[in-house]
KOLGU-4560 file (N, C-alpha, C; in nm, 3 decimals, padded with zeros to 5 digits):
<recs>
<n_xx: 13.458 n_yy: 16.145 n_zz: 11.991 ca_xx: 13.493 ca_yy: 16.010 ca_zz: 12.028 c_xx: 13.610 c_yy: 15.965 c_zz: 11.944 mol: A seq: 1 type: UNK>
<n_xx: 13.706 n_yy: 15.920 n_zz: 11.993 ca_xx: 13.831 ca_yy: 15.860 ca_zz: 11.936 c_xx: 13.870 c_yy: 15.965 c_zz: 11.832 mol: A seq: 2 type: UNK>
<n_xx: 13.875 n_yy: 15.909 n_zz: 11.730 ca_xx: 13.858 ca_yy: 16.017 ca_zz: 11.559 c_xx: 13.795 c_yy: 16.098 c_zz: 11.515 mol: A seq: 3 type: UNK>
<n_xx: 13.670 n_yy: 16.093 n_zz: 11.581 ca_xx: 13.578 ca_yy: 16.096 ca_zz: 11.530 c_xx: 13.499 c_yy: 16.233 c_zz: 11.579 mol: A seq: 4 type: UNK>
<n_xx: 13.466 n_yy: 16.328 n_zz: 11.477 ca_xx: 13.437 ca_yy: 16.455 ca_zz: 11.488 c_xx: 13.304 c_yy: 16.482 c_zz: 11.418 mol: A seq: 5 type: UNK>
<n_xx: 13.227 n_yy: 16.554 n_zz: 11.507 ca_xx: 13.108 ca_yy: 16.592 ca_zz: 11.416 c_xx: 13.005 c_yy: 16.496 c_zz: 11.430 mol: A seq: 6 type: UNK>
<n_xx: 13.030 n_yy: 16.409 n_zz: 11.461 ca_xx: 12.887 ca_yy: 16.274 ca_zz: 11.446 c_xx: 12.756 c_yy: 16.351 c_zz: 11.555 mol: A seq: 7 type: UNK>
<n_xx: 12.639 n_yy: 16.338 n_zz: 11.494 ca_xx: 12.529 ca_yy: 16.329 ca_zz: 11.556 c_xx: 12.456 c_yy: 16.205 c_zz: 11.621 mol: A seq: 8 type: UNK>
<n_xx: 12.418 n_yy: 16.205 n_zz: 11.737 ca_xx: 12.420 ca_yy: 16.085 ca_zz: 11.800 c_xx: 12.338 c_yy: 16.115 c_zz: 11.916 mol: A seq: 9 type: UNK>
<n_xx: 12.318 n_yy: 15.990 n_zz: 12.001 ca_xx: 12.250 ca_yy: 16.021 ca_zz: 12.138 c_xx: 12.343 c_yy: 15.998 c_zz: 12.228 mol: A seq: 10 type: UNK>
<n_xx: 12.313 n_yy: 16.093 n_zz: 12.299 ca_xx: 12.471 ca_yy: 16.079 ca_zz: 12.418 c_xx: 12.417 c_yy: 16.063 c_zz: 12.599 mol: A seq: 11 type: UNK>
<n_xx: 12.482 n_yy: 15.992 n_zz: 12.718 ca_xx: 12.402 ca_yy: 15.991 ca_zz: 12.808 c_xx: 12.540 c_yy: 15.998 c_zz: 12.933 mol: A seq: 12 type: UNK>
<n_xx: 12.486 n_yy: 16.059 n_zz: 13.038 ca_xx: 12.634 ca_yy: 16.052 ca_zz: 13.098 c_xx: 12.580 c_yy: 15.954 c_zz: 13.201 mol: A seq: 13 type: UNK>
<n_xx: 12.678 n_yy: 15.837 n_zz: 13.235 ca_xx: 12.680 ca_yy: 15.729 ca_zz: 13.314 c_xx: 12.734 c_yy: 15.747 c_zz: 13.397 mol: A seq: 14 type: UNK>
<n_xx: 12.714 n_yy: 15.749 n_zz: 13.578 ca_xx: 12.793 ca_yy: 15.775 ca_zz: 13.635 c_xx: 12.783 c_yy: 15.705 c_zz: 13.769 mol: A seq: 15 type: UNK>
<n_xx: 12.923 n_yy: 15.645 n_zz: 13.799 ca_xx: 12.855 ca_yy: 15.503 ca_zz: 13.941 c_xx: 12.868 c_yy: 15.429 c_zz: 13.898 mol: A seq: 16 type: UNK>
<n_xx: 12.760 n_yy: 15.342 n_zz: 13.911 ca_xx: 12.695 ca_yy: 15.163 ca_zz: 13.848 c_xx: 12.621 c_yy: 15.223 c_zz: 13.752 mol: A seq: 17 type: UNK>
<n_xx: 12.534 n_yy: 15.351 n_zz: 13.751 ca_xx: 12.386 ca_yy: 15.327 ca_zz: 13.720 c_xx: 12.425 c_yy: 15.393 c_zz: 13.546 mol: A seq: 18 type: UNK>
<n_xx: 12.353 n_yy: 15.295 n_zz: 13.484 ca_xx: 12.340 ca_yy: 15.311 ca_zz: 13.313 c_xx: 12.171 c_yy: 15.325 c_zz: 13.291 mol: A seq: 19 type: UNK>
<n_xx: 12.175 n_yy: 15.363 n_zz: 13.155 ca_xx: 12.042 ca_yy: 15.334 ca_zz: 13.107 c_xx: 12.004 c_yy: 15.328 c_zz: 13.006 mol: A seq: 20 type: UNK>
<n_xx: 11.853 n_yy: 15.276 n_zz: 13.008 ca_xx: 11.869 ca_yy: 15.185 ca_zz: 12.890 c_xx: 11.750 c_yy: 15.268 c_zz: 12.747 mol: A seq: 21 type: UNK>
<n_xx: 11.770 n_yy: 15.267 n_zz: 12.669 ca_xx: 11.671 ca_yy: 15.253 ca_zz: 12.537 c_xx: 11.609 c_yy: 15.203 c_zz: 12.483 mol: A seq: 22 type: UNK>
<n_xx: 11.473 n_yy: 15.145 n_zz: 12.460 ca_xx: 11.376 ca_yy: 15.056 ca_zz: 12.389 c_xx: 11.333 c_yy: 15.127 c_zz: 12.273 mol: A seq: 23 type: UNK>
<n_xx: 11.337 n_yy: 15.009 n_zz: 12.163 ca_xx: 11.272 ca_yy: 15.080 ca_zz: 12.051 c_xx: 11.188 c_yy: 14.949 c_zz: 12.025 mol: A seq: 24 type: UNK>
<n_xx: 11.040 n_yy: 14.966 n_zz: 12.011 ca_xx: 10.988 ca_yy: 14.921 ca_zz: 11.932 c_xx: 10.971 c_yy: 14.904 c_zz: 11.782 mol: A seq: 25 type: UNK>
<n_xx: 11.022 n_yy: 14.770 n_zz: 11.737 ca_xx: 11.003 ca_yy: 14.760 ca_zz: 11.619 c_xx: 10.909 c_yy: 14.717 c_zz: 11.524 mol: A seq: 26 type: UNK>
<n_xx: 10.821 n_yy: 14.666 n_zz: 11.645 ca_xx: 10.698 ca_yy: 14.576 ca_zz: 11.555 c_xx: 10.684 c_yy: 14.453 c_zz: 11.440 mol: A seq: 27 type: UNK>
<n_xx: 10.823 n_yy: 14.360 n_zz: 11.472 ca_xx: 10.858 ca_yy: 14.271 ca_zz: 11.355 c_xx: 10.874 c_yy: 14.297 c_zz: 11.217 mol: A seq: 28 type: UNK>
<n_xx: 10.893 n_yy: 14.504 n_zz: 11.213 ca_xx: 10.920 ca_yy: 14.527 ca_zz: 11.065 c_xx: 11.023 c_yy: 14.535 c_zz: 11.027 mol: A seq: 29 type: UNK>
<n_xx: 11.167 n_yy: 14.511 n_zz: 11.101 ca_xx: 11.279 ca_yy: 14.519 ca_zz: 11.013 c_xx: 11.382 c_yy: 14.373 c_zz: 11.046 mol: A seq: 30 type: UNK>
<n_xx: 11.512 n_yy: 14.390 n_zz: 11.014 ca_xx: 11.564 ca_yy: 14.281 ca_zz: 11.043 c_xx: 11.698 c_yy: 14.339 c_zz: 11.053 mol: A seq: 31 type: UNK>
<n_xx: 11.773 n_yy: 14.421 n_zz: 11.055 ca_xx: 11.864 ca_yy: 14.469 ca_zz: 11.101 c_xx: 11.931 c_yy: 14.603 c_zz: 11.131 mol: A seq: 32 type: UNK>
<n_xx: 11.982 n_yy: 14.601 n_zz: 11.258 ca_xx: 12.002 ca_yy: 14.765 ca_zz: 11.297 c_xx: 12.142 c_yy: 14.742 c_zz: 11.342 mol: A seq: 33 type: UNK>
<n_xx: 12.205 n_yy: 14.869 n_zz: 11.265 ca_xx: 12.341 ca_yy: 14.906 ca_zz: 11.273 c_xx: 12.367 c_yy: 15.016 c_zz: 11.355 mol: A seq: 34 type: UNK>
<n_xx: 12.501 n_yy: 15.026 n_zz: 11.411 ca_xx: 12.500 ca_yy: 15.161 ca_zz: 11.446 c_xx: 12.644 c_yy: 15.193 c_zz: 11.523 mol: A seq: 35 type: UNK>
<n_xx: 12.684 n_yy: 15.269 n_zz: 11.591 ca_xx: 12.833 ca_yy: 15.284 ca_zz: 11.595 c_xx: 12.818 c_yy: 15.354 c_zz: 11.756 mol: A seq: 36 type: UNK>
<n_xx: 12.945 n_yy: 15.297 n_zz: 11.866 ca_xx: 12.891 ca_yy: 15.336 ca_zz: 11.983 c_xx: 13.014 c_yy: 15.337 c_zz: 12.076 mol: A seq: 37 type: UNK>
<n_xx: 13.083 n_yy: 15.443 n_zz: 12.159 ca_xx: 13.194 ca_yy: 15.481 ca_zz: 12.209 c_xx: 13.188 c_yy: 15.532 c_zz: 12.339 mol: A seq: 38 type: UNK>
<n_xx: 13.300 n_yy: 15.624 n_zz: 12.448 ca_xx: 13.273 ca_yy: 15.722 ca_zz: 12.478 c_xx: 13.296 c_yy: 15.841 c_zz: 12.409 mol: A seq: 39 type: UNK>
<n_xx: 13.243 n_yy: 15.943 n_zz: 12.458 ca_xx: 13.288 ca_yy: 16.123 ca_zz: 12.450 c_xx: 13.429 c_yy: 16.132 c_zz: 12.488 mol: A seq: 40 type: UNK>
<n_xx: 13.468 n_yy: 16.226 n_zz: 12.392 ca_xx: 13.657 ca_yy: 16.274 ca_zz: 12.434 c_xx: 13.583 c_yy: 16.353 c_zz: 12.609 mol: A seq: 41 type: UNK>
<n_xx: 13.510 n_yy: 16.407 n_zz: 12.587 ca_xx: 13.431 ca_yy: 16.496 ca_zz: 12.752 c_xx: 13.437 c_yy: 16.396 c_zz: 12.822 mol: A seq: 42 type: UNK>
<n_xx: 13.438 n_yy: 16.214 n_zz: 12.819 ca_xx: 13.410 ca_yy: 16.169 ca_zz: 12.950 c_xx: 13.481 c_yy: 16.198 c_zz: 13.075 mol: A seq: 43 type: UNK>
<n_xx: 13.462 n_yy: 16.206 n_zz: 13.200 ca_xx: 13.541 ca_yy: 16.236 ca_zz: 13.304 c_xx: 13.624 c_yy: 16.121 c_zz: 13.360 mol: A seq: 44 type: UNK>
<n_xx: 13.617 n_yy: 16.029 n_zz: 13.316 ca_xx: 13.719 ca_yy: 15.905 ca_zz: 13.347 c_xx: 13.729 c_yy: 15.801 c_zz: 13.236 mol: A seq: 45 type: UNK>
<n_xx: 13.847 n_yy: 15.846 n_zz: 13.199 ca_xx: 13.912 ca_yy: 15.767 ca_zz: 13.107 c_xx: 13.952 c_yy: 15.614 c_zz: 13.124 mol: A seq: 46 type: UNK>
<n_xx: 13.943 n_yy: 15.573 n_zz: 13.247 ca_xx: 13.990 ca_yy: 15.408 ca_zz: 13.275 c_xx: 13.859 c_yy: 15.359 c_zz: 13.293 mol: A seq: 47 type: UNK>
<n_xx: 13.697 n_yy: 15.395 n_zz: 13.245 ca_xx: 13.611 ca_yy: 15.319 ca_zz: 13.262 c_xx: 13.582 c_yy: 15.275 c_zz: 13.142 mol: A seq: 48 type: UNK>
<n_xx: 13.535 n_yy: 15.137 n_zz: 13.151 ca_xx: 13.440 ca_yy: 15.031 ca_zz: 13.041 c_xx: 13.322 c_yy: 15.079 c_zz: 13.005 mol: A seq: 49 type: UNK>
<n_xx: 13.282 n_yy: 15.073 n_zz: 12.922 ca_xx: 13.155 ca_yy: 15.117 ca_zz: 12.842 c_xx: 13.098 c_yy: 14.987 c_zz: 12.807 mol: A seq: 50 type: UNK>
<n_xx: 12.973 n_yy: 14.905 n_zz: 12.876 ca_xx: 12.922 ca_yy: 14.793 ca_zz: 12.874 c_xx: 12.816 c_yy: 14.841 c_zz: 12.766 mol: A seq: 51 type: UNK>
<n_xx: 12.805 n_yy: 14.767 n_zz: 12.666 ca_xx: 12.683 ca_yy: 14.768 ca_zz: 12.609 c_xx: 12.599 c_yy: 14.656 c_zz: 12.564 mol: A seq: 52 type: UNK>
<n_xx: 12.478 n_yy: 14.647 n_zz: 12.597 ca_xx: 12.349 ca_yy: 14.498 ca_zz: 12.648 c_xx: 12.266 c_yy: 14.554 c_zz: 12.537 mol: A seq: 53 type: UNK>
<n_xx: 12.234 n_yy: 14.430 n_zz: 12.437 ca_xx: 12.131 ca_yy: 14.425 ca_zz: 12.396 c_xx: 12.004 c_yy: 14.282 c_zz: 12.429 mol: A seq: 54 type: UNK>
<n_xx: 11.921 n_yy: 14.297 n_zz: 12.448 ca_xx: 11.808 ca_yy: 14.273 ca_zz: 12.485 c_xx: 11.681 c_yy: 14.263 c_zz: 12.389 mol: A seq: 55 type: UNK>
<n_xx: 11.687 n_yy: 14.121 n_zz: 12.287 ca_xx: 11.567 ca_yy: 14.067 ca_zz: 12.183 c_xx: 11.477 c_yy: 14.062 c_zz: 12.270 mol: A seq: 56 type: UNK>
<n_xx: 11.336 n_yy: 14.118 n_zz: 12.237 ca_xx: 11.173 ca_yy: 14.049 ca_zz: 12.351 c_xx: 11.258 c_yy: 14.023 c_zz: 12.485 mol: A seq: 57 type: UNK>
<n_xx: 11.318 n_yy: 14.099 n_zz: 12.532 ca_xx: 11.331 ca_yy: 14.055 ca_zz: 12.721 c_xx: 11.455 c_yy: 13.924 c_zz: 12.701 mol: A seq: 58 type: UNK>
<n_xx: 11.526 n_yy: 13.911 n_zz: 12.634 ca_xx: 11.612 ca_yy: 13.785 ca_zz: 12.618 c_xx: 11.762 c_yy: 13.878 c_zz: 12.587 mol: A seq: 59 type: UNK>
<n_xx: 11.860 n_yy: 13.827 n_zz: 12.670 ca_xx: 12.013 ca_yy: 13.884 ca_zz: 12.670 c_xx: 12.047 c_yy: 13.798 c_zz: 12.520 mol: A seq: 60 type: UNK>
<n_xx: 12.116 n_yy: 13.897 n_zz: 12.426 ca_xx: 12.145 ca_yy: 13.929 ca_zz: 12.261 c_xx: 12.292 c_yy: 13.914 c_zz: 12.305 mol: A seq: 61 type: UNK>
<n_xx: 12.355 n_yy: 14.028 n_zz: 12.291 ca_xx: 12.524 ca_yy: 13.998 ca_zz: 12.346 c_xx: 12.535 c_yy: 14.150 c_zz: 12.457 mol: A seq: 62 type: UNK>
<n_xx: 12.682 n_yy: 14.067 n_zz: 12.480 ca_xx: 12.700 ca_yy: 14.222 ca_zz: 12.547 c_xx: 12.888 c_yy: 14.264 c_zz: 12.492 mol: A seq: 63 type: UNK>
<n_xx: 12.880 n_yy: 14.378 n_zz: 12.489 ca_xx: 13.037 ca_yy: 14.442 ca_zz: 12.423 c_xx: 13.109 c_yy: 14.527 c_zz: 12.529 mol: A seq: 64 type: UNK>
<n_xx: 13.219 n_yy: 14.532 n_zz: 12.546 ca_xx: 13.289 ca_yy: 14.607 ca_zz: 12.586 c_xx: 13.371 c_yy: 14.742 c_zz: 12.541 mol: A seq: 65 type: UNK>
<n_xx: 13.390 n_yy: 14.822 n_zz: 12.574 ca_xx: 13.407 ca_yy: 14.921 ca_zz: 12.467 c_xx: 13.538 c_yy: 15.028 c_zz: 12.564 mol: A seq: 66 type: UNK>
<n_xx: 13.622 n_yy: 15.014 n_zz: 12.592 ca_xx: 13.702 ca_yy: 15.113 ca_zz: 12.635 c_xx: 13.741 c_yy: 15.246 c_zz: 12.569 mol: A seq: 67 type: UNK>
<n_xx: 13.742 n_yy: 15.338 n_zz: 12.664 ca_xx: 13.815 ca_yy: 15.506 ca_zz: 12.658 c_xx: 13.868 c_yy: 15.479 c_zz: 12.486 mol: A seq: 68 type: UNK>
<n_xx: 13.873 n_yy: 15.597 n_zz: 12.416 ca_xx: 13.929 ca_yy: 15.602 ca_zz: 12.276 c_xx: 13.918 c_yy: 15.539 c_zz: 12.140 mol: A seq: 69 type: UNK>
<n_xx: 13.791 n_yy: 15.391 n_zz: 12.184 ca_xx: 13.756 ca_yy: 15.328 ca_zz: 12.079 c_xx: 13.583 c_yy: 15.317 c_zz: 12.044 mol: A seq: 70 type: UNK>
<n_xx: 13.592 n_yy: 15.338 n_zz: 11.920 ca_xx: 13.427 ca_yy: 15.333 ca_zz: 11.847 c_xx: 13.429 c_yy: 15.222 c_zz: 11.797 mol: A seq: 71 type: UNK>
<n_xx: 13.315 n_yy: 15.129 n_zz: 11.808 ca_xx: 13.269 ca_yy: 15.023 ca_zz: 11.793 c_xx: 13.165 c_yy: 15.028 c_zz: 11.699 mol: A seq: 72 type: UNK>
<n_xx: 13.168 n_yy: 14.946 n_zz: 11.564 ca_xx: 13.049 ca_yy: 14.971 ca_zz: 11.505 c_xx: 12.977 c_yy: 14.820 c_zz: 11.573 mol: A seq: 73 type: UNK>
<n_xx: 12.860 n_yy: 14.803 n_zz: 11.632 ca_xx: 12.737 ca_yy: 14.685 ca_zz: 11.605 c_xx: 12.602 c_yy: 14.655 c_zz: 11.479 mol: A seq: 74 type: UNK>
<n_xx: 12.616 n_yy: 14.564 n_zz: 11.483 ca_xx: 12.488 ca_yy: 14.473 ca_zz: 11.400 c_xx: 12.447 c_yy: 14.366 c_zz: 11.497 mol: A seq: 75 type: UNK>
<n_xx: 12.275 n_yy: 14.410 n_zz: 11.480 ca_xx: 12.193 ca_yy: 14.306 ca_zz: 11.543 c_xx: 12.116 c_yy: 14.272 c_zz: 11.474 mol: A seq: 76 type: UNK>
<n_xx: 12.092 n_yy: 14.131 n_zz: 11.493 ca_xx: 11.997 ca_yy: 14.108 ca_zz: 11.387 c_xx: 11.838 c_yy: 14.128 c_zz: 11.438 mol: A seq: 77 type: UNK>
<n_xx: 11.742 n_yy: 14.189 n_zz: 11.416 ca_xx: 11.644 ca_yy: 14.184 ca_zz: 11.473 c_xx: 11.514 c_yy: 14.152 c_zz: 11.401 mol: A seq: 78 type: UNK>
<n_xx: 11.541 n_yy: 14.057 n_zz: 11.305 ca_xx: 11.434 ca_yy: 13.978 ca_zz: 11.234 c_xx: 11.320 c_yy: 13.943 c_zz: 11.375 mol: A seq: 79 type: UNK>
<n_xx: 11.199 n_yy: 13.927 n_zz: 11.331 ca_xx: 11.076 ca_yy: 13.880 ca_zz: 11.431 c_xx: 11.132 c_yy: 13.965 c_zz: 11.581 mol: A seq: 80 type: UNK>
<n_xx: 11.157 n_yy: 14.036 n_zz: 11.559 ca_xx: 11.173 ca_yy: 14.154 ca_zz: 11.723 c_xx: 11.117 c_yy: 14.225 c_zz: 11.690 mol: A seq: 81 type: UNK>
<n_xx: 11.002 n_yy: 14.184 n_zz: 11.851 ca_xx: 10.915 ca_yy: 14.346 ca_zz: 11.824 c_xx: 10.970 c_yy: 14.513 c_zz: 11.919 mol: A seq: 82 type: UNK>
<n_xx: 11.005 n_yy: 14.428 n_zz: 12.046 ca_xx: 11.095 ca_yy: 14.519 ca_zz: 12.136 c_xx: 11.255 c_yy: 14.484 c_zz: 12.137 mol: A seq: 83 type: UNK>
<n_xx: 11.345 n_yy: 14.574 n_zz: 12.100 ca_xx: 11.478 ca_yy: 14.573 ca_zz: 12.155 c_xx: 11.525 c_yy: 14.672 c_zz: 12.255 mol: A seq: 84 type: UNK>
<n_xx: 11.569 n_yy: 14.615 n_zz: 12.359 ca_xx: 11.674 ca_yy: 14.766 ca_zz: 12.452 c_xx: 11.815 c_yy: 14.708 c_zz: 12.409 mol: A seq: 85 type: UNK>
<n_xx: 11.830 n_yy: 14.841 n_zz: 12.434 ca_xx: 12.033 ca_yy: 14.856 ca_zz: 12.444 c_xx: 12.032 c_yy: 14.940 c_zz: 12.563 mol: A seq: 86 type: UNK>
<n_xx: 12.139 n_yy: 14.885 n_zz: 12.610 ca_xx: 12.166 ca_yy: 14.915 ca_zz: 12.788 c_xx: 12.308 c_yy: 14.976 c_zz: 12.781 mol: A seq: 87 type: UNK>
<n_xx: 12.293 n_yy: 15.043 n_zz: 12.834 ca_xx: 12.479 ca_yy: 15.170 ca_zz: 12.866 c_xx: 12.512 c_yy: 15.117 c_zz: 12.976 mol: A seq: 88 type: UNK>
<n_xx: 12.608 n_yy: 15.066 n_zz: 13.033 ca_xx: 12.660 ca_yy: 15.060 ca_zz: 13.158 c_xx: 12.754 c_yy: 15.074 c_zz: 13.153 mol: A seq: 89 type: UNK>
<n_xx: 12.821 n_yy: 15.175 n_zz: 13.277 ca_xx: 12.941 ca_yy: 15.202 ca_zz: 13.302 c_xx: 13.040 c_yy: 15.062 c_zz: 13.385 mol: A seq: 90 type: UNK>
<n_xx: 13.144 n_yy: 15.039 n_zz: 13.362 ca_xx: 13.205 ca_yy: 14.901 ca_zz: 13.424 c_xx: 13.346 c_yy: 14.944 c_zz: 13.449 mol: A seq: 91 type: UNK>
<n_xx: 13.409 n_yy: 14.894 n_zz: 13.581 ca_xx: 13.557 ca_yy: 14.923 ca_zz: 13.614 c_xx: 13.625 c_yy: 14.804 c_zz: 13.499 mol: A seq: 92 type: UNK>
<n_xx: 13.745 n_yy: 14.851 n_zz: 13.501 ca_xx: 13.846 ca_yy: 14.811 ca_zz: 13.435 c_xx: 13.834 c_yy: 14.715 c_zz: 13.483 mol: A seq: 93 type: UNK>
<n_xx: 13.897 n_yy: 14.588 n_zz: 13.407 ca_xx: 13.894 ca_yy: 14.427 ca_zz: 13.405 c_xx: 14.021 c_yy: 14.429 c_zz: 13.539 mol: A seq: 94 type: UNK>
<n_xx: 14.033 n_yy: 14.332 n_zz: 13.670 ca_xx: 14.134 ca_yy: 14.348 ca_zz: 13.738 c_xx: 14.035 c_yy: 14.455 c_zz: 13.810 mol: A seq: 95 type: UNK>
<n_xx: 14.019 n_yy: 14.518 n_zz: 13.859 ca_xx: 13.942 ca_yy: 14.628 ca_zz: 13.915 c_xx: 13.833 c_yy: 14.589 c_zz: 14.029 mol: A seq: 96 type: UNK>
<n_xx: 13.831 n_yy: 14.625 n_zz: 14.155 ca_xx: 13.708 ca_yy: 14.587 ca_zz: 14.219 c_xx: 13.576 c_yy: 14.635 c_zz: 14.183 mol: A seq: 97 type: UNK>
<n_xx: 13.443 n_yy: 14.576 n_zz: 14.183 ca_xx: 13.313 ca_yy: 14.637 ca_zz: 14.163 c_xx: 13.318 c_yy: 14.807 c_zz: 14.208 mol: A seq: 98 type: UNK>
<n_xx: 13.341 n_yy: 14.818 n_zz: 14.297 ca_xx: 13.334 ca_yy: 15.019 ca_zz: 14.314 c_xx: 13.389 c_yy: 15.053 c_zz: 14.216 mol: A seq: 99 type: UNK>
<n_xx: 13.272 n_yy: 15.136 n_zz: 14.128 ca_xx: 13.301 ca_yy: 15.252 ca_zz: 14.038 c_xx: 13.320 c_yy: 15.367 c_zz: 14.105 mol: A seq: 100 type: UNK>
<n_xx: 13.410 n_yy: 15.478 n_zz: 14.046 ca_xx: 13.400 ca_yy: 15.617 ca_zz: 14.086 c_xx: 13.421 c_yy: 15.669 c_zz: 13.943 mol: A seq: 101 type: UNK>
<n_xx: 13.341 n_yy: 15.813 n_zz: 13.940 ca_xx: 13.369 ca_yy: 15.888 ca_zz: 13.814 c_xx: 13.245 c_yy: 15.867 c_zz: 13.709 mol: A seq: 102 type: UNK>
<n_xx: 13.268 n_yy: 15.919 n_zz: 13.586 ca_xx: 13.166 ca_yy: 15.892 ca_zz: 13.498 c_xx: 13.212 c_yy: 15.904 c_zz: 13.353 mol: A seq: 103 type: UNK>
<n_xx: 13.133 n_yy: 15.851 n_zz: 13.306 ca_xx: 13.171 ca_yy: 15.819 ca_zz: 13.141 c_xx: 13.057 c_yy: 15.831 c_zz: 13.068 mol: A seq: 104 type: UNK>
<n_xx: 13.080 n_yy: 15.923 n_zz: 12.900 ca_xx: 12.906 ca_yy: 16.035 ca_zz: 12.859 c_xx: 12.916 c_yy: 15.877 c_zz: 12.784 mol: A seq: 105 type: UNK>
<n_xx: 12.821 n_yy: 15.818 n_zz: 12.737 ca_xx: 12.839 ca_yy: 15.685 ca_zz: 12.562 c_xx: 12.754 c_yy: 15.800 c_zz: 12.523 mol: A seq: 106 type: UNK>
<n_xx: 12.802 n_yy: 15.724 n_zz: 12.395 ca_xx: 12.718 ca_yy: 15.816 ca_zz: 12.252 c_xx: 12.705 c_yy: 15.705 c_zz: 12.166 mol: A seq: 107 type: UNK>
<n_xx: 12.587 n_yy: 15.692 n_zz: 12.120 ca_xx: 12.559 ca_yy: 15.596 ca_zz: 11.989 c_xx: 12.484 c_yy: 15.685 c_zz: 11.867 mol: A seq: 108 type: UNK>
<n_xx: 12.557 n_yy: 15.639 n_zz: 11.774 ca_xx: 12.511 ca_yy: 15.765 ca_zz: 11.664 c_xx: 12.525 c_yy: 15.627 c_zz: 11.543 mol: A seq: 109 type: UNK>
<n_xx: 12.511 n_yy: 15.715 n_zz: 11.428 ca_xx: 12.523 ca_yy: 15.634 ca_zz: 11.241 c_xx: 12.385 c_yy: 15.530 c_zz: 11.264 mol: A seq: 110 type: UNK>
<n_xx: 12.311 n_yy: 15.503 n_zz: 11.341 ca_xx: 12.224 ca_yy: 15.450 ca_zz: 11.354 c_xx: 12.060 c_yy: 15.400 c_zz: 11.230 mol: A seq: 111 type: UNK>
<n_xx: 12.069 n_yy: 15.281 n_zz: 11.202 ca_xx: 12.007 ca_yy: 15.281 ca_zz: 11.095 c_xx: 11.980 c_yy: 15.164 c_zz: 11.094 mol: A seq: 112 type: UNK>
<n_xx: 11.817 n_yy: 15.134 n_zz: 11.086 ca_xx: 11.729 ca_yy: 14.994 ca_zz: 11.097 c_xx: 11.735 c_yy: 14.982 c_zz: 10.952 mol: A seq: 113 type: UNK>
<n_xx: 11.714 n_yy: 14.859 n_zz: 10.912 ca_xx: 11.696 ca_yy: 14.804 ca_zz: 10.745 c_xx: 11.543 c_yy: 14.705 c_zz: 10.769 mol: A seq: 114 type: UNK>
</recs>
């Protein structure tokens, strides 16, 4: 991803509309999770958005945008969260009609609850 060589991470290939998502239960034991989140130099289309949704207890947290060549580090705060998802979605370029074509892998890796 971008610079970035070697990172271990979870990787998912998005392709279309359809993304998906990750839940981690936390059980109200921590209060913040970091972590760093891009595409793959492998994605097969370089002009797609990389949407990423987080989701406190069933409640929209933020959402980021993440284009071709850039790693994004996030912090959430997840004090009193017992469930969080983070959602991958693939998104056309801003200017762009809703039809996606192609696909794009995200990878979120450096990942680490406090």
């Amino acid at each position: 991803m971008a610079t970035t060589s070697g990172a271990k991470g979870i990787g998912a290939e998005l392709e279309g509309s359809q993304g998906v998502q990750a839940e981690l239960r936390l059980e109200n034991r921590f209060h913040k999770l970091t972590f760093k989140v891009g595409q793959a130099n492998s994605s097969k289309s370089s002009d797609l958005i990389l949407r990423v949704g987080t989701y406190r207890d069933g409640k929209n947290d933020q959402l980021v945008d993440i284009p071709f060549n850039v790693v994004k580090p996030l912090e959430i705060d997840v004090s009193n969260v017992n469930a969080l998802k983070i959602e991958l979605i693939p998104r056309p370029p801003e200017g762009k009609d809703s039809y996606i074509s192609g696909s794009i892998t995200a990878v979120m890796f450096d990942m680490r609850l406090e």
